[in-house]
N, C-alpha and C positions, 0 to 999 in steps of 0.2 A: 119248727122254725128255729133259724140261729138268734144270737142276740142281734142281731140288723133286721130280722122279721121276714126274711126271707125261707123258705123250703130248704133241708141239707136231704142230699140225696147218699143213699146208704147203698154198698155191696156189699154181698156177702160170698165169703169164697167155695169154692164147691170142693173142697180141704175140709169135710166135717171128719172127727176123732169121736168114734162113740168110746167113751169111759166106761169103768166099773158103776162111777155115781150118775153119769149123764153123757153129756156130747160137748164135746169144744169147737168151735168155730170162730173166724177171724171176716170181721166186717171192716169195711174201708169207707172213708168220705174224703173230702176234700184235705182235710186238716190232718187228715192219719189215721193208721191203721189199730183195732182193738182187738187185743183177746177173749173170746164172750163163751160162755157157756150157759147151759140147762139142766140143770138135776134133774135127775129121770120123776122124782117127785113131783116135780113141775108138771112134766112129760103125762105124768096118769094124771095127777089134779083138773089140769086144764085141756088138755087134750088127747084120754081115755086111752092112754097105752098101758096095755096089761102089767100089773109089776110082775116082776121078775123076767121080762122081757128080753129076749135076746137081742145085740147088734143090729141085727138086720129089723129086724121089729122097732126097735129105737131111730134107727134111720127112717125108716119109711114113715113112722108118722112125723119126726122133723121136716121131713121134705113135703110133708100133705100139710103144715102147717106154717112153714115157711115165710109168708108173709105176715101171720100174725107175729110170730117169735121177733121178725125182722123189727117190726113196727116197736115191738115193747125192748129189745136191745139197744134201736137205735132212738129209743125216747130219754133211756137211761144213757145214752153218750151223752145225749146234749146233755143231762141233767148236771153231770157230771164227767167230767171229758178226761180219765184216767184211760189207762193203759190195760185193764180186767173189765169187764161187763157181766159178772155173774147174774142168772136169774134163776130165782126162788119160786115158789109157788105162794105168793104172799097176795 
């Protein structure tokens, strides 16, 4: 919810960058666009991607997770509405 209490609705671009450390992707809302990322740490922690996992391996479980990543990226825009949305495995 925004500060009015209404629902912000998130997209995410289909422009994922798998990195050495993780994936970058750009989500959008109404009020503007975020640079967000996933440490692949994240990536094994929470949703069982092999380490040392290659590109394609890093993609495909981003995209089998998709919405949960969405939901915890776009929790932390509203928390704080910069211009980076890094997520940790915290």
């Amino acid at each position: 919810m925004n500060s009015r209490g209404s629902a912000s609705t998130f997209l995410i671009s289909q422009a994922c960058r798998p990195m050495e450390k993780g994936i970058v992707f750009r989500m959008s809302q109404a009020t503007g666009c975020s640079e967000c990322s996933i440490t692949c740490e994240a990536l094994e922690v929470h949703l069982w991607l092999s380490p040392r996992a290659d590109a394609r391996h890093m993609l495909k479980t981003f995209e089998d997770a998709r919405n949960r990543i969405v939901a915890v990226a776009g929790k932390k825009m509203r928390a704080r509405p910069s211009n980076s949305v890094p997520t940790h495995p915290s």
